[in-house]
Each structure stands twice: as structure tokens, then as C-alpha cells.
PyMOL Python script that loads the backbone (N, CA, C, O; Angstrom):
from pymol import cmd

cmd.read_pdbstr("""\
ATOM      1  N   UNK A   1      18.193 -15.289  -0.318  1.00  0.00           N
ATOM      2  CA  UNK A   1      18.365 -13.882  -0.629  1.00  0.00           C
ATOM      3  C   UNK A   1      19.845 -13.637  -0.945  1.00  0.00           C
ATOM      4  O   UNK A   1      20.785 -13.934  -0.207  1.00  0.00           O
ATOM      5  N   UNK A   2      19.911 -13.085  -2.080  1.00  0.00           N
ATOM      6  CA  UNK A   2      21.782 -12.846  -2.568  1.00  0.00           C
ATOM      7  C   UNK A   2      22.032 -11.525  -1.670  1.00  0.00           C
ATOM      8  O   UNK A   2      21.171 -10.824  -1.140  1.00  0.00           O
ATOM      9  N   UNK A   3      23.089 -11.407  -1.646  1.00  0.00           N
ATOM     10  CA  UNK A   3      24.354 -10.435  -0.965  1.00  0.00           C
ATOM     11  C   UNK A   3      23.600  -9.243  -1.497  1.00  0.00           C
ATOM     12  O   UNK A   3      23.016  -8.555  -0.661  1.00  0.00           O
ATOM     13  N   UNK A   4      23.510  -8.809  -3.096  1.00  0.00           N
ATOM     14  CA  UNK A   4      23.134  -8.088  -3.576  1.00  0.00           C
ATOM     15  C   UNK A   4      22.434  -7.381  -3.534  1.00  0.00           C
ATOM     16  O   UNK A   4      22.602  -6.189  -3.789  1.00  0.00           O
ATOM     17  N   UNK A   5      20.856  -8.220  -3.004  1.00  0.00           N
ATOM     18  CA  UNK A   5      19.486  -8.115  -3.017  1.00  0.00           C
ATOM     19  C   UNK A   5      19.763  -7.277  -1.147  1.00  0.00           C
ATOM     20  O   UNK A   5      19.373  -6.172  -0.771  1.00  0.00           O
ATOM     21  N   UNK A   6      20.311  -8.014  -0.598  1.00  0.00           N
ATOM     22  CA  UNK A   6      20.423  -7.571   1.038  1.00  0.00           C
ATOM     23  C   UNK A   6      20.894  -5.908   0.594  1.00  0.00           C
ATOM     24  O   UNK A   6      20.241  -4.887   0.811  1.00  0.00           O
ATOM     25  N   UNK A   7      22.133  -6.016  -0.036  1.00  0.00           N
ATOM     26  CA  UNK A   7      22.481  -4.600  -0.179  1.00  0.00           C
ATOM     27  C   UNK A   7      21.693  -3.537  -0.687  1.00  0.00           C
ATOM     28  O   UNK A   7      22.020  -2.373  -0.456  1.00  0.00           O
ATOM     29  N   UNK A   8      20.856  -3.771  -1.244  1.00  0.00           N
ATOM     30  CA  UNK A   8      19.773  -2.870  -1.963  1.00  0.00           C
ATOM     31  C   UNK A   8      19.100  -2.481  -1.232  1.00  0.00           C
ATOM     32  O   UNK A   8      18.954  -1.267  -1.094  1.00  0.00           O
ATOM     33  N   UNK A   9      18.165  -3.768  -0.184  1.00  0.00           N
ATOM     34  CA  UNK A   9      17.773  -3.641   1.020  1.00  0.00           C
ATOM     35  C   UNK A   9      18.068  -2.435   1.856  1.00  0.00           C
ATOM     36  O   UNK A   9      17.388  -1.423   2.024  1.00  0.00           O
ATOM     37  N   UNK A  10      19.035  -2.712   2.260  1.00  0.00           N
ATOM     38  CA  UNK A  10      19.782  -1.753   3.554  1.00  0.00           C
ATOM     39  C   UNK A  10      20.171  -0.511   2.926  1.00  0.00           C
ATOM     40  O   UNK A  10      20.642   0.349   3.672  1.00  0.00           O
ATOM     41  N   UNK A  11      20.074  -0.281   1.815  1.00  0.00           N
ATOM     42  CA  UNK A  11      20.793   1.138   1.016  1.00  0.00           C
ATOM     43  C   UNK A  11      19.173   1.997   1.054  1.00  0.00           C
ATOM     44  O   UNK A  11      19.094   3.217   1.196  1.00  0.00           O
ATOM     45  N   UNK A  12      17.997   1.105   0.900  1.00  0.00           N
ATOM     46  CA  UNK A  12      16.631   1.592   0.284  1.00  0.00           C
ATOM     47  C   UNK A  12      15.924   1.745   2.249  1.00  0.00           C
ATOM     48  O   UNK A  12      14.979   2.519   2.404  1.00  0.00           O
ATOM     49  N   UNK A  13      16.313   1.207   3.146  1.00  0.00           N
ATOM     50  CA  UNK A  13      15.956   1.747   3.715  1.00  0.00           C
ATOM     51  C   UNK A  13      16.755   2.823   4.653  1.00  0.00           C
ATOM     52  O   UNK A  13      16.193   3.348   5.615  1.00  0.00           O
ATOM     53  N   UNK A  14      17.996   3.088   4.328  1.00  0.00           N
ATOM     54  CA  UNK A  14      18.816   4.003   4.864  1.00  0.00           C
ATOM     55  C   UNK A  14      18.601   5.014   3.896  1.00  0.00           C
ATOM     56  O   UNK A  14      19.199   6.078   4.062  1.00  0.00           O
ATOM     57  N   UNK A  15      17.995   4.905   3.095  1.00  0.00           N
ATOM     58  CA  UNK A  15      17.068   6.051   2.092  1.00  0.00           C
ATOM     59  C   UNK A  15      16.175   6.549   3.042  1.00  0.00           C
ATOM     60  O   UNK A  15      16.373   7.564   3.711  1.00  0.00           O
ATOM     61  N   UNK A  16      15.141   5.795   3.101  1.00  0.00           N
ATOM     62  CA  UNK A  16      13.941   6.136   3.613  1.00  0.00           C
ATOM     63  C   UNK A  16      14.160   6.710   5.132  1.00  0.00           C
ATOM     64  O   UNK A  16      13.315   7.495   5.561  1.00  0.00           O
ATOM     65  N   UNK A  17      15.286   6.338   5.970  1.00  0.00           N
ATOM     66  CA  UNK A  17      15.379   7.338   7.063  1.00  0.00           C
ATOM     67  C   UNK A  17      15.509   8.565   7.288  1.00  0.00           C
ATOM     68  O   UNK A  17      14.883   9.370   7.978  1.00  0.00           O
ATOM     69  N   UNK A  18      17.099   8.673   6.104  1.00  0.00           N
ATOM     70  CA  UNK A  18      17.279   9.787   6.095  1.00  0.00           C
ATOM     71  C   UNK A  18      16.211  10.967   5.651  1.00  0.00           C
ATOM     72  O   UNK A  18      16.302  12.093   6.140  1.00  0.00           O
ATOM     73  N   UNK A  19      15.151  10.611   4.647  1.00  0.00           N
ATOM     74  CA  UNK A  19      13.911  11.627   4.070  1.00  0.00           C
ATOM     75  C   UNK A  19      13.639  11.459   5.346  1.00  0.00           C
ATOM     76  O   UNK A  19      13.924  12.557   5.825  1.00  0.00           O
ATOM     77  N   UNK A  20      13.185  10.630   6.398  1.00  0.00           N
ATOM     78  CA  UNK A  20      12.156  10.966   7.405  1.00  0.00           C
ATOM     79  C   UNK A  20      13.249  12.012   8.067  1.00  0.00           C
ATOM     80  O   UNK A  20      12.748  13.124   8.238  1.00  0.00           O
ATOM     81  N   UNK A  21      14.565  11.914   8.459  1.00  0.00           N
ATOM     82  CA  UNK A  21      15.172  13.185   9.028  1.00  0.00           C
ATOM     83  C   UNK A  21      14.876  14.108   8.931  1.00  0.00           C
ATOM     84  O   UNK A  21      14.070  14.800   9.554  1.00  0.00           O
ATOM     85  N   UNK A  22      15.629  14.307   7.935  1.00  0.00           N
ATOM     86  CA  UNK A  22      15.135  15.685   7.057  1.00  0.00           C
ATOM     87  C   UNK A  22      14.018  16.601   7.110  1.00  0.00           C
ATOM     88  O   UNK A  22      13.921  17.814   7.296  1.00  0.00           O
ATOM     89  N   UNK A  23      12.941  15.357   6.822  1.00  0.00           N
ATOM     90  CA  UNK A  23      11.364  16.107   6.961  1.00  0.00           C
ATOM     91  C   UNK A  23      11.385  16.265   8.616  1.00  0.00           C
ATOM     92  O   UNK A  23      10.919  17.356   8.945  1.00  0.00           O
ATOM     93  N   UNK A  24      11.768  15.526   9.629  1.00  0.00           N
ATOM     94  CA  UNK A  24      11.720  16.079  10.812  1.00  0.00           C
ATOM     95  C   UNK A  24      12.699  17.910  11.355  1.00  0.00           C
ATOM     96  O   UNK A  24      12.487  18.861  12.108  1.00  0.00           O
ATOM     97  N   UNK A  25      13.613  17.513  10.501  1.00  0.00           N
ATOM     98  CA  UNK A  25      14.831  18.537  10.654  1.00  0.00           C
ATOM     99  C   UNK A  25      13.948  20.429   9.635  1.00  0.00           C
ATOM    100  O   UNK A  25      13.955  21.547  10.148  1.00  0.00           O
ATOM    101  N   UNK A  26      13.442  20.123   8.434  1.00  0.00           N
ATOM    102  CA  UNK A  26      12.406  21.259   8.167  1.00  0.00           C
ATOM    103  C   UNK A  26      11.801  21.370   9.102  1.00  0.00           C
ATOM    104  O   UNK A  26      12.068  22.440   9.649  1.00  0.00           O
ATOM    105  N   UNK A  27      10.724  20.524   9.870  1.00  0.00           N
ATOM    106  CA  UNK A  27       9.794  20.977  10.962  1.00  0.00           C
ATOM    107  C   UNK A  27      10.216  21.702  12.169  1.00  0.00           C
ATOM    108  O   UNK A  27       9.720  22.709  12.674  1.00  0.00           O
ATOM    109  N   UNK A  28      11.086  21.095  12.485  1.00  0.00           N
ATOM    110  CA  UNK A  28      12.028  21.981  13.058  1.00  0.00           C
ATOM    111  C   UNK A  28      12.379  23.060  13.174  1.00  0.00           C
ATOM    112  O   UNK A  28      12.411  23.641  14.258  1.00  0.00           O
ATOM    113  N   UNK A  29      12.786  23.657  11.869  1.00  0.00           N
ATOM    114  CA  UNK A  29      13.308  24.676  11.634  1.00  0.00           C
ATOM    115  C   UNK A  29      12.061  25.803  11.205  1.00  0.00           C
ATOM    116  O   UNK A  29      12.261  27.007  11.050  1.00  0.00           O
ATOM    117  N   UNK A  30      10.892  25.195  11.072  1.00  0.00           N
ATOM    118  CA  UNK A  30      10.183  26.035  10.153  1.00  0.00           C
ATOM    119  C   UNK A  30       9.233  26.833  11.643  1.00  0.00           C
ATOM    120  O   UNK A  30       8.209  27.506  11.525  1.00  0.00           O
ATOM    121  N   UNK A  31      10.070  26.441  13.184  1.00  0.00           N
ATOM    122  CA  UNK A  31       9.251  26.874  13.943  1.00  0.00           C
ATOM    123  C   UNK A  31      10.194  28.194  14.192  1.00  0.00           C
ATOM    124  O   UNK A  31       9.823  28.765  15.217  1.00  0.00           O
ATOM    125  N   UNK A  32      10.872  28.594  13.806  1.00  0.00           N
ATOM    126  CA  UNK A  32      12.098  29.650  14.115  1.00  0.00           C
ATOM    127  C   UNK A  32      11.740  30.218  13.154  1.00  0.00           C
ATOM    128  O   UNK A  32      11.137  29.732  12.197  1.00  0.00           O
ATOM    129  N   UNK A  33      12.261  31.921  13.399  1.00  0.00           N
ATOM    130  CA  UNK A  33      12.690  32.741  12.245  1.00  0.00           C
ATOM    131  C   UNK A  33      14.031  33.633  12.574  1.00  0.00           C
ATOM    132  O   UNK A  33      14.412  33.693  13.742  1.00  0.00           O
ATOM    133  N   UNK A  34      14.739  34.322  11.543  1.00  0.00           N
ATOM    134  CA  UNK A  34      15.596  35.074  11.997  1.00  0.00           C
ATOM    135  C   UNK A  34      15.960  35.716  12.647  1.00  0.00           C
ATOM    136  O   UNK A  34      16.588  36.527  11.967  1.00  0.00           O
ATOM    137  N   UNK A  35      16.043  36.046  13.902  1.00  0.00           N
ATOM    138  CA  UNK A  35      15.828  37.301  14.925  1.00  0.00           C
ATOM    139  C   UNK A  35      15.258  36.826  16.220  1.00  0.00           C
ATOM    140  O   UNK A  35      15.552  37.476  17.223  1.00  0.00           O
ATOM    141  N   UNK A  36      14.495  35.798  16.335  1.00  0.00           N
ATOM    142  CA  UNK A  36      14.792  35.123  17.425  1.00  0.00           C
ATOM    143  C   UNK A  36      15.027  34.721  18.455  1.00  0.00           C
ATOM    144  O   UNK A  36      15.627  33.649  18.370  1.00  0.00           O
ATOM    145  N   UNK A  37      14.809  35.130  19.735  1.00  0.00           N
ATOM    146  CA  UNK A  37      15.828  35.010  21.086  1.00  0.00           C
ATOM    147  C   UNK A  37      15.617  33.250  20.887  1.00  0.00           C
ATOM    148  O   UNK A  37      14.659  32.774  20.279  1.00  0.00           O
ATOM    149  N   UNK A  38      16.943  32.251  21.661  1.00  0.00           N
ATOM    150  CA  UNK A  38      16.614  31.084  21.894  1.00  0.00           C
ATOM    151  C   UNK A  38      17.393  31.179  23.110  1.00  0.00           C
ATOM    152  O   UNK A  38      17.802  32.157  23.736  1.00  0.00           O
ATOM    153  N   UNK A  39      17.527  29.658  23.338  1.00  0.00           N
ATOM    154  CA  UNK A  39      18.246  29.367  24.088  1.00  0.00           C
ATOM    155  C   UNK A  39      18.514  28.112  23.941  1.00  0.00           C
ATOM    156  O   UNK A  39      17.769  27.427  23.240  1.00  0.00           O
ATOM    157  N   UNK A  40      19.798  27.471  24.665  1.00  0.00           N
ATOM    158  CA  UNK A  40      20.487  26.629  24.480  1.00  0.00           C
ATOM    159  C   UNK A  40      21.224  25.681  25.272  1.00  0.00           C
ATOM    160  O   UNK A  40      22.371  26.108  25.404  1.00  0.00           O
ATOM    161  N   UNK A  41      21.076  24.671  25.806  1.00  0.00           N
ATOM    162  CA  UNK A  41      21.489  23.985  27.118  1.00  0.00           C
ATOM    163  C   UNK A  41      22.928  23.332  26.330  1.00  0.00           C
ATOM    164  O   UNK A  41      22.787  22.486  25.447  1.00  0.00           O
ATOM    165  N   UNK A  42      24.460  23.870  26.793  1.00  0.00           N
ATOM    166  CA  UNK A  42      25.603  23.317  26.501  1.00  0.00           C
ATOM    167  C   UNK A  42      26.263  23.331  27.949  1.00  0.00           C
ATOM    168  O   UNK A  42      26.590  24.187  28.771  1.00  0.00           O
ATOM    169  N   UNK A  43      26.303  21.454  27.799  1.00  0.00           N
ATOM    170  CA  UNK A  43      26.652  21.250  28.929  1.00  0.00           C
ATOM    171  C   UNK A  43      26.690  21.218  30.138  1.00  0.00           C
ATOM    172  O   UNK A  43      27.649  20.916  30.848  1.00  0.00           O
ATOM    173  N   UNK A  44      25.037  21.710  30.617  1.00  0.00           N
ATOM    174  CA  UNK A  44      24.507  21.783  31.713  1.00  0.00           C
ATOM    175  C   UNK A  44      24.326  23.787  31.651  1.00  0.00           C
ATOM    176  O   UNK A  44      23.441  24.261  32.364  1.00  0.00           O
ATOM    177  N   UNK A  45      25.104  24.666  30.883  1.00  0.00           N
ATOM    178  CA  UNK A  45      25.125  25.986  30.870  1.00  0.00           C
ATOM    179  C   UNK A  45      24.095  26.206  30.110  1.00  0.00           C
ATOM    180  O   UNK A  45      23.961  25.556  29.074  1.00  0.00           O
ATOM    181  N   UNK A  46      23.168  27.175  30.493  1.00  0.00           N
ATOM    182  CA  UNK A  46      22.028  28.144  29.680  1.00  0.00           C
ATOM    183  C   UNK A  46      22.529  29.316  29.067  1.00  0.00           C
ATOM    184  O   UNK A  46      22.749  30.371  29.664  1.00  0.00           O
ATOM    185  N   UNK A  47      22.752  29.049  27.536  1.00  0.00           N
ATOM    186  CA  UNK A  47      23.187  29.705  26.894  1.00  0.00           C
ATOM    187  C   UNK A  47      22.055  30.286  25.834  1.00  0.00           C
ATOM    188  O   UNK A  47      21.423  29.492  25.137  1.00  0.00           O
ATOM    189  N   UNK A  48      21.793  31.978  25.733  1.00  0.00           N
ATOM    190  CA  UNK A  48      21.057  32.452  25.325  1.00  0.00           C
ATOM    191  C   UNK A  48      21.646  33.127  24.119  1.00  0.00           C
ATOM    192  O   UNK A  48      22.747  33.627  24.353  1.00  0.00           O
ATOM    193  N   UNK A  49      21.267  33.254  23.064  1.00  0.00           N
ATOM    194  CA  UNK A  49      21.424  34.099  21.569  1.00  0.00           C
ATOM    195  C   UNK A  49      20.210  34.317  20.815  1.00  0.00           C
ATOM    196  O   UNK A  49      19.126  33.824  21.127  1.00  0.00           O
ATOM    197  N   UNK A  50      20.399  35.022  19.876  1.00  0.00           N
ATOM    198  CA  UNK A  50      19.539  35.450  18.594  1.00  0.00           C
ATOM    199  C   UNK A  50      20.224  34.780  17.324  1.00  0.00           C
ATOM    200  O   UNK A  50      21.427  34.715  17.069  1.00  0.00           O
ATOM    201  N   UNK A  51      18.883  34.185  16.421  1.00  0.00           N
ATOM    202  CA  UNK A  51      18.961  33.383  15.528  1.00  0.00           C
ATOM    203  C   UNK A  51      19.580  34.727  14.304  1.00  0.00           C
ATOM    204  O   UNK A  51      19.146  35.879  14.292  1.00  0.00           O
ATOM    205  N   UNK A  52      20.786  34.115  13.263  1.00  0.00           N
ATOM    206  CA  UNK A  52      21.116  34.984  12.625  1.00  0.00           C
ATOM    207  C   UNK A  52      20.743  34.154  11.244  1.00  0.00           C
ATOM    208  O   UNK A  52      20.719  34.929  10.288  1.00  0.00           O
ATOM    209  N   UNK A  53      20.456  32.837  10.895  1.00  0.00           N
ATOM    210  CA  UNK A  53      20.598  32.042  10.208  1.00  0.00           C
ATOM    211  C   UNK A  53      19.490  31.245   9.910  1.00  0.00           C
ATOM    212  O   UNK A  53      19.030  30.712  10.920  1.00  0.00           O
ATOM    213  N   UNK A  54      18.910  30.983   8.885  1.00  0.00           N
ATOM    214  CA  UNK A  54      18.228  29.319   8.918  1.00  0.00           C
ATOM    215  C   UNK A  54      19.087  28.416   7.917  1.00  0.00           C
ATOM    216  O   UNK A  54      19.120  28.773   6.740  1.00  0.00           O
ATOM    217  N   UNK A  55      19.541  27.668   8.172  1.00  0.00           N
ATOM    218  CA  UNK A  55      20.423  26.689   7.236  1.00  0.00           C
ATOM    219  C   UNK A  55      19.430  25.623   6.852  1.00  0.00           C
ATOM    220  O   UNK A  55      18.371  25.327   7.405  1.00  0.00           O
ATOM    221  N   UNK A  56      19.989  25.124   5.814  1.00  0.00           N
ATOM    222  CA  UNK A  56      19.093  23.798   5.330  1.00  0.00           C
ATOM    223  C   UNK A  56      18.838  22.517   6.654  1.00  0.00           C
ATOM    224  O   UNK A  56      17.787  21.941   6.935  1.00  0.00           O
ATOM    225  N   UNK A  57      20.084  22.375   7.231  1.00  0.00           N
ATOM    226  CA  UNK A  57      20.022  21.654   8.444  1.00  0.00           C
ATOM    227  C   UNK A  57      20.232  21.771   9.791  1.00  0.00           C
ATOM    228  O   UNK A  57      19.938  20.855  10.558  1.00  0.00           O
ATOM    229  N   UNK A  58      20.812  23.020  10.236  1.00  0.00           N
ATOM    230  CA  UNK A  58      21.105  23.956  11.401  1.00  0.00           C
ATOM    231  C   UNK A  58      20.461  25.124  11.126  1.00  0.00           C
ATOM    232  O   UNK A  58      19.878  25.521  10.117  1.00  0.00           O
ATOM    233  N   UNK A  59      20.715  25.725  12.459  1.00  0.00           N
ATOM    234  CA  UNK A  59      20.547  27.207  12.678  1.00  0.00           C
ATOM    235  C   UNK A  59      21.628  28.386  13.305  1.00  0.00           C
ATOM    236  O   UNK A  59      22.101  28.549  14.430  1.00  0.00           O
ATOM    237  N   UNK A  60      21.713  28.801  12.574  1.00  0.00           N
ATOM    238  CA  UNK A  60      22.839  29.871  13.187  1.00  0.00           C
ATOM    239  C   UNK A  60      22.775  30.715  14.322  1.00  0.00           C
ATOM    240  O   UNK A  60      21.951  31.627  14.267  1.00  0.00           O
ATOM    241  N   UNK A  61      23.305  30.630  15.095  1.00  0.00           N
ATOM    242  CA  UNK A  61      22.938  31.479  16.229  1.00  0.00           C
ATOM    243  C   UNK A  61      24.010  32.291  16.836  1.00  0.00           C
ATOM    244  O   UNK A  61      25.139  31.805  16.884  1.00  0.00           O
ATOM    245  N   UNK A  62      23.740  33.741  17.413  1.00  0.00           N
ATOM    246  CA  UNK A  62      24.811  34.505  17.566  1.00  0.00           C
ATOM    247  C   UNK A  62      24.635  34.568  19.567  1.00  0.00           C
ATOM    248  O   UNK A  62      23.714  35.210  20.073  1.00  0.00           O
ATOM    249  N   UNK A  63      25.329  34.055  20.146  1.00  0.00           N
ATOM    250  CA  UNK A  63      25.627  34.784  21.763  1.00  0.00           C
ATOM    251  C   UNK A  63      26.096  35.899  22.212  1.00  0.00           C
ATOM    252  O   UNK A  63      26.859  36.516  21.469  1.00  0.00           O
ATOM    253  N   UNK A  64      25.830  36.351  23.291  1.00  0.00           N
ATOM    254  CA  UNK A  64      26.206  37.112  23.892  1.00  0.00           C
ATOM    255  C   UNK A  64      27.333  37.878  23.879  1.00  0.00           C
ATOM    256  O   UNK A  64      27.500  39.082  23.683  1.00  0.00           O
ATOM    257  N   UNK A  65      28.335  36.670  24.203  1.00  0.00           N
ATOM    258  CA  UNK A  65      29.687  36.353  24.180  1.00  0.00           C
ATOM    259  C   UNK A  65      30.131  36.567  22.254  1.00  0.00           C
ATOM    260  O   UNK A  65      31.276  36.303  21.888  1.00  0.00           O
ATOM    261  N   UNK A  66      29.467  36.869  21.621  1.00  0.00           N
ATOM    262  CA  UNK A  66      29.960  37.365  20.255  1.00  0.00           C
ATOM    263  C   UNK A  66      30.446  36.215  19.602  1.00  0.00           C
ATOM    264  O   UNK A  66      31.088  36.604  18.627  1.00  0.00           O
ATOM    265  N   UNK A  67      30.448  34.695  19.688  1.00  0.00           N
ATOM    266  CA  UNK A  67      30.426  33.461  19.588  1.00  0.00           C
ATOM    267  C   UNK A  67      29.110  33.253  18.313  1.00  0.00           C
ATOM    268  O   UNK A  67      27.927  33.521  18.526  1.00  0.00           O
ATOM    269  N   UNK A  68      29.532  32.843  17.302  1.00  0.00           N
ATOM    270  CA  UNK A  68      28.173  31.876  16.486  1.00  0.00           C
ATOM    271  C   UNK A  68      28.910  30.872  16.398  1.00  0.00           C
ATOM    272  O   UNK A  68      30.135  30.759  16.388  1.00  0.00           O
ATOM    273  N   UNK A  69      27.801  29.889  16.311  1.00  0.00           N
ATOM    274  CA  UNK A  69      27.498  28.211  16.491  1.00  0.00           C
ATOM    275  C   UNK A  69      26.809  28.286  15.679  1.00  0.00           C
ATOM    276  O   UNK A  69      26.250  29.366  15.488  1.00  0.00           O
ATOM    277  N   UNK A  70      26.516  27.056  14.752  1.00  0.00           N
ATOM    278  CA  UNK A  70      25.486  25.823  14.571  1.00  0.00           C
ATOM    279  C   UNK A  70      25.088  25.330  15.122  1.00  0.00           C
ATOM    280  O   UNK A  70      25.737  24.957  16.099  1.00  0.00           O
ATOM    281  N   UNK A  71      23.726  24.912  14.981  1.00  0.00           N
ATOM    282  CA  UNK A  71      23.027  24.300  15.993  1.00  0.00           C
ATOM    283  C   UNK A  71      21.609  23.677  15.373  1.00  0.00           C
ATOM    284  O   UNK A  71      20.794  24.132  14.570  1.00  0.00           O
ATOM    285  N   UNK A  72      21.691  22.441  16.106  1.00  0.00           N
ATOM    286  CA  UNK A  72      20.232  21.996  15.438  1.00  0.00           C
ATOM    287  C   UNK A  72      19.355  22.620  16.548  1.00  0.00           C
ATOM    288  O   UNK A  72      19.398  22.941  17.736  1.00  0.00           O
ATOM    289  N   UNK A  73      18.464  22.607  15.383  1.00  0.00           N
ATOM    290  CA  UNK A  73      16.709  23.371  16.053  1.00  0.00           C
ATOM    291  C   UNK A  73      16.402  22.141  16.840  1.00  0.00           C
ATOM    292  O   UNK A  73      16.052  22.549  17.948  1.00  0.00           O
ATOM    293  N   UNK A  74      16.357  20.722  16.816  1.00  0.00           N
ATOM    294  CA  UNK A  74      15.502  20.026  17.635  1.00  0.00           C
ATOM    295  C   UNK A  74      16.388  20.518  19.163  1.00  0.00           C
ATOM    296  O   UNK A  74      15.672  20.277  20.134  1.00  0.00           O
ATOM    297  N   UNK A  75      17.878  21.195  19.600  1.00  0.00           N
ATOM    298  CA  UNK A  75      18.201  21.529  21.006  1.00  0.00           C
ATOM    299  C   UNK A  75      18.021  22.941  21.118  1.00  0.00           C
ATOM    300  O   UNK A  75      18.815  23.461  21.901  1.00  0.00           O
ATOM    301  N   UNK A  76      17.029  23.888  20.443  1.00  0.00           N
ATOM    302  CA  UNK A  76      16.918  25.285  20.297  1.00  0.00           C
ATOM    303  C   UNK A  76      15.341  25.226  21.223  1.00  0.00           C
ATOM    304  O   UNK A  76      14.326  24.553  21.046  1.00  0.00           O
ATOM    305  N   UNK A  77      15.698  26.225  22.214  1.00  0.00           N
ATOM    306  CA  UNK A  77      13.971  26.301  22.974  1.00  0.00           C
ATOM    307  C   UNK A  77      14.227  28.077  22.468  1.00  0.00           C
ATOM    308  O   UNK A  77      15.163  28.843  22.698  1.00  0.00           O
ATOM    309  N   UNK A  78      12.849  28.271  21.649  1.00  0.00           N
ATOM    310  CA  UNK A  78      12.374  29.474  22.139  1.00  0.00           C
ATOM    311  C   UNK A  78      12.373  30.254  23.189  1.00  0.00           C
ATOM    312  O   UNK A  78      11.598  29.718  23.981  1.00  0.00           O
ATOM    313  N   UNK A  79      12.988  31.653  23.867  1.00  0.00           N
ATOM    314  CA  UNK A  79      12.378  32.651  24.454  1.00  0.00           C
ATOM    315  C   UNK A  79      10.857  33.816  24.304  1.00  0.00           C
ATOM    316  O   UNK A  79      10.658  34.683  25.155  1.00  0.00           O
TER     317      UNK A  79
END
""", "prot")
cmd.dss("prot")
cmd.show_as("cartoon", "prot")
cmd.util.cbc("prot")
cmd.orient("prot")
């Protein structure tokens, strides 16, 4: 197997992960809508906000504390 052929390899399946991300990262997101209560475990703290955002790969979220973050939906629990 040439150098070449390996590289194609490893490029075609670091393809194919990233689509499976992705399609995991929509599913994700497609369980949220704007408005929202969630919540949010940072750092052992339960941190609660309303979704202001759906991003292609995060979610925007506004706290309490007048703070927005990004945030992926797979660490977002519903209220």
C-alpha cells in the first residue's frame, strides 16, 4: 500500500466521521427550540438559562447572571 493510497485512506474516513458528527450534533439540536429553559452542569455548578439561539453547531444560551455561552446541545438537559 503507497503512502498515498494510506493518505486517502485516513482523509476518507476522517470524512466519514465528521458527517456522522454532525448528523449526531442536528439531532441534538433539533430537540431544543428557542425559548427554552435548560440547564447546564459547569463544573460541578447547575447552571440554568433560556435558549436564545440555535447555531449550526451550538446553542446559545442566556443565564441568569446576564452571561451568554455556547454550548453544545449533547451537555444541554431540558427543564
Amino acid at each position: 500500500m503507497t503512502r498515498l493510497m494510506m493518505n486517502y485512506e485516513i482523509a476518507s474516513i476522517v470524512e466519514r466521521l465528521d458527517f456522522i458528527r454532525r448528523g449526531k450534533e442536528l439531532n441534538a439540536i433539533s430537540l431544543f427550540k428557542t425559548g427554552d429553559r435548560v440547564a447546564y452542569n459547569h463544573y460541578g455548578e447547575r447552571k440554568i438559562g433560556k435558549i436564545l439561539r440555535l447555531n449550526q453547531r451550538s446553542i446559545t444560551v442566556k443565564f441568569k447572571d446576564d452571561t451568554e455561552w455556547l454550548i453544545s446541545p449533547r451537555t444541554l438537559t431540558k427543564i
